[in-house]
C-alpha positions as CSV (number, residue, x, y, z in Angstrom):
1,X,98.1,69.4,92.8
2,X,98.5,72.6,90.3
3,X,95.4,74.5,89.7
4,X,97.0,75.3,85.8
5,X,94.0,73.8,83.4
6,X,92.9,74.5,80.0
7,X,89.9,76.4,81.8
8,X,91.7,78.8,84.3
9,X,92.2,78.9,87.9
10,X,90.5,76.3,90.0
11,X,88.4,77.7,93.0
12,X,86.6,75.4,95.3
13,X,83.0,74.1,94.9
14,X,81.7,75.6,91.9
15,X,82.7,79.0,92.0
16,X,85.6,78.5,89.5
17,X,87.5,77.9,87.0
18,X,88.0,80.9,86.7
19,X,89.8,82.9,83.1
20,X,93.0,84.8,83.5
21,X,92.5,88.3,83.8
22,X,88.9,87.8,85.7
23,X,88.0,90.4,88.2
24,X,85.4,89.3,90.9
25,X,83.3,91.8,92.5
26,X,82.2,90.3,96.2
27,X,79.4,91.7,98.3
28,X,77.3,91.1,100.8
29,X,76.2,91.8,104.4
30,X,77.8,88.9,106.4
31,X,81.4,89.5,106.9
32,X,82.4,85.9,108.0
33,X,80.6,84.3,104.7
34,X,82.6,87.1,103.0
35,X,86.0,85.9,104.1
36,X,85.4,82.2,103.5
37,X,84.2,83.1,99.6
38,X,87.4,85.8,99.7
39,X,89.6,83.0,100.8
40,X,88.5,80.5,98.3
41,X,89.2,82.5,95.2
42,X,92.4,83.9,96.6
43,X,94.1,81.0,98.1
44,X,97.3,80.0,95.4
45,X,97.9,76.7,94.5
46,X,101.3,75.1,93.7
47,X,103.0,77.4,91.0
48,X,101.1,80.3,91.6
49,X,101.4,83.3,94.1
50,X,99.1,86.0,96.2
51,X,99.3,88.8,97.0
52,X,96.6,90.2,99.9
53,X,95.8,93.4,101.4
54,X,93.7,93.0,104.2
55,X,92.0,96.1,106.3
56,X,90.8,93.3,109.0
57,X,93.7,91.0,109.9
58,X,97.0,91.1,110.9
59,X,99.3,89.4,108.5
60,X,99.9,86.3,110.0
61,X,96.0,85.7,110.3
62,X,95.8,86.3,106.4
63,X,98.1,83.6,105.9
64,X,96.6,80.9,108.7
65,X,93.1,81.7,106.8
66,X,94.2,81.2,103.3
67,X,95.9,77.9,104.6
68,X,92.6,76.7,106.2
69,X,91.8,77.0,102.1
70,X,94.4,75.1,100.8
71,X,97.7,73.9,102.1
72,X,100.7,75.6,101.6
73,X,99.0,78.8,100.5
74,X,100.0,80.4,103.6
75,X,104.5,80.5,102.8
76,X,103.1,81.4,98.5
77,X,101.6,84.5,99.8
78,X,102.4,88.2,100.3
79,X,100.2,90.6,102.6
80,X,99.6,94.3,103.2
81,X,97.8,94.3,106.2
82,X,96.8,97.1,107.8
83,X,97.0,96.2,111.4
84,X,100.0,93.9,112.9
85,X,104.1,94.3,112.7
86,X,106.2,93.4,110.0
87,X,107.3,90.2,110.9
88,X,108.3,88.5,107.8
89,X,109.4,89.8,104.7
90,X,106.4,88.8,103.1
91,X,104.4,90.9,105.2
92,X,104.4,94.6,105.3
93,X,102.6,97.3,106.7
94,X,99.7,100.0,105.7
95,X,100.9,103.5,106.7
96,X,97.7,105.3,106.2
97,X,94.7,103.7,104.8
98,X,93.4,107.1,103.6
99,X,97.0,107.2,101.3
100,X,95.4,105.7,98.3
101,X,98.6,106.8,95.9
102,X,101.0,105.2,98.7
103,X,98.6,102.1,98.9
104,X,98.5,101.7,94.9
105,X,102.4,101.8,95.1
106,X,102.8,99.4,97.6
107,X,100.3,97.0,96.5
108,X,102.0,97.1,92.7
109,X,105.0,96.3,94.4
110,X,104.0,93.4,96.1
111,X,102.1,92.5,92.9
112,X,105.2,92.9,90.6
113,X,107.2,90.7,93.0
114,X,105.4,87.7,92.5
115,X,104.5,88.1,89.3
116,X,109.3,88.1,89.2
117,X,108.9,84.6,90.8
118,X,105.8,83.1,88.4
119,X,103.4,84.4,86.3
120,X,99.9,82.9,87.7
121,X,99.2,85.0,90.8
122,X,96.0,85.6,93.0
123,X,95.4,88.7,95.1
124,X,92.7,90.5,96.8
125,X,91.2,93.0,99.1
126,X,89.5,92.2,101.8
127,X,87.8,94.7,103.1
128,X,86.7,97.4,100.2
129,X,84.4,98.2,102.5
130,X,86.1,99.4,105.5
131,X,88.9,101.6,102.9
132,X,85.9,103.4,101.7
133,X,84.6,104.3,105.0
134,X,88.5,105.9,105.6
135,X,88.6,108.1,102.8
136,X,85.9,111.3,101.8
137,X,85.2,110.3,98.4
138,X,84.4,107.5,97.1
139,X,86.1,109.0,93.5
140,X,89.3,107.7,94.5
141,X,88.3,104.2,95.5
142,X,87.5,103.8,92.1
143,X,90.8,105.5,90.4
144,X,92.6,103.5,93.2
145,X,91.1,100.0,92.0
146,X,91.7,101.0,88.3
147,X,95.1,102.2,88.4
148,X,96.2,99.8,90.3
149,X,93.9,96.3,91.8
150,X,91.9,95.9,87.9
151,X,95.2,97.1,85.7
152,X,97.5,94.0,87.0
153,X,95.0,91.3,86.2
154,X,94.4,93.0,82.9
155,X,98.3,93.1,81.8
156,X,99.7,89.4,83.8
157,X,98.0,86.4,84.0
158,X,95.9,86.5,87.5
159,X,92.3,86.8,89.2
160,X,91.8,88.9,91.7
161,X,88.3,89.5,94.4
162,X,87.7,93.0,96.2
163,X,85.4,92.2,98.8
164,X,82.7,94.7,100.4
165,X,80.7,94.3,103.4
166,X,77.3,96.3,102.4
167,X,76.0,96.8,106.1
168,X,79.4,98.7,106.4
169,X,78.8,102.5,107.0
170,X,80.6,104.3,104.3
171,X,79.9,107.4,104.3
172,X,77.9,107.0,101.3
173,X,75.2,104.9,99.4
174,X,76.8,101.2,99.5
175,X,74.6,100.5,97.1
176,X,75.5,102.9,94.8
177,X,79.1,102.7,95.2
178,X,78.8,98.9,94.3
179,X,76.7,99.4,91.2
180,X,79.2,102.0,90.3
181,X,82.3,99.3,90.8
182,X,80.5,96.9,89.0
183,X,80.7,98.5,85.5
184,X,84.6,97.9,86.3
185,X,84.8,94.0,87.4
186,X,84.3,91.2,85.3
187,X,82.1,89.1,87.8
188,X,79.7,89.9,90.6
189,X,79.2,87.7,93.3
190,X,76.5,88.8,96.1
191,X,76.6,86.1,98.5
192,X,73.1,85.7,100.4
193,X,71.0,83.8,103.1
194,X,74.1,83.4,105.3
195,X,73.9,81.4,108.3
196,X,76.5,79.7,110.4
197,X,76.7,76.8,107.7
198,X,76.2,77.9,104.3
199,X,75.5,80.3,102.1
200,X,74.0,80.7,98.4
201,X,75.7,82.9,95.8
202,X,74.4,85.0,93.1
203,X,77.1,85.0,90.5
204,X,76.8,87.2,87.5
205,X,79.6,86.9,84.9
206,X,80.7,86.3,81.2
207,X,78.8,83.6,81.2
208,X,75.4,84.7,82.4
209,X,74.0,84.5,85.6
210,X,73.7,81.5,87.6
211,X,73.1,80.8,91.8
212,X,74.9,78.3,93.6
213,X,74.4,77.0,97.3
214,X,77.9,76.7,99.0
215,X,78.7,75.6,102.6
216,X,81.1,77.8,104.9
């Protein structure tokens, strides 16, 4: 089934559709609950691509997680992991996590690549969290998400989700650094009162503010 609609991108139970071009800002302090919201929104459906960079994973554990999502998702995506061997084309390696201009560069590339084979894509970043914690100041994270993450969902036709894990030791005020991202994103979504099951979601976007109780 396509996720193309007059509304967007379809993402699982009630989180979506969600507009071309949206940015979603995910926090929280339950890294598990993270990934499942993460892998919802960045799963692509038939006719669309993703591109992920993941601080956590190796590459081939992006892909079996994004297929738990949705079928197929796994062979339509692209990752830039961060730990792991290049073991497919369409999985490449993080030199230096602290390399923000090398990361944007990389990341663009992976982004203009499947934006060559169609023009809905997906991508994300998950963790936020842990690149902040590499690097001594938090300045760049944000030149690093607008010159590169934000500025290809504003000029192609794609969403895209940075997640960040707030009991994460950044070197800095997590709290702070997310209010300071959020001036940036399009939507927030702080996902709270995790437990094994389920979680609810504080979502604050064009539309207003809204909560929603979702199951992991």
């Amino acid at each position: 089934m396509s996720s193309l609609s007059a509304d967007g991108f379809d993402v699982s139970d009630g989180i979506g559709p969600l507009a071309s071009g949206t940015s979603v800002l995910l926090t929280g302090d339950d890294a598990d609950a993270l990934e499942s919201v993460y892998a919802r929104v960045v799963a692509p459906a038939d006719g669309e691509r993703g591109v992920a960079l993941t601080t956590e994973h190796r590459g081939r554990a992006v892909k079996r997680i994004l297929n738990g999502e949705r079928r197929g998702a796994d062979d339509r995506t692209a990752v830039l992991a961060a730990d792991g061997s290049a073991t497919s084309d369409d999985i490449r390696l993080v030199d230096d996590l602290t390399d923000l201009t090398g990361l944007g560069m990389s990341f663009s590339s992976l982004a203009a690549e499947a934006q060559q084979e169609t023009e809905r894509f997906r991508t994300g970043i998950f963790l936020c969290s842990t690149i902040a914690s590499e690097i001594d100041d938090t300045r760049s994270l944000y030149r690093f998400l607008n010159s590169n993450f934000l500025t290809e969902l504003r000029r192609g036709n794609g969403i895209g989700v940075c997640a960040i894990d707030t009991s994460a030791d950044i070197g800095a005020d997590v709290n702070s650094t997310v209010t300071g991202l959020k001036t940036s994103f399009k939507t927030h979504i702080e996902v709270t009162d995790t437990d094994r099951r389920s979680a609810e979601l504080a979502i604050d976007g064009p539309d207003g503010e809204r909560t929603l109780d979702t199951a992991l």
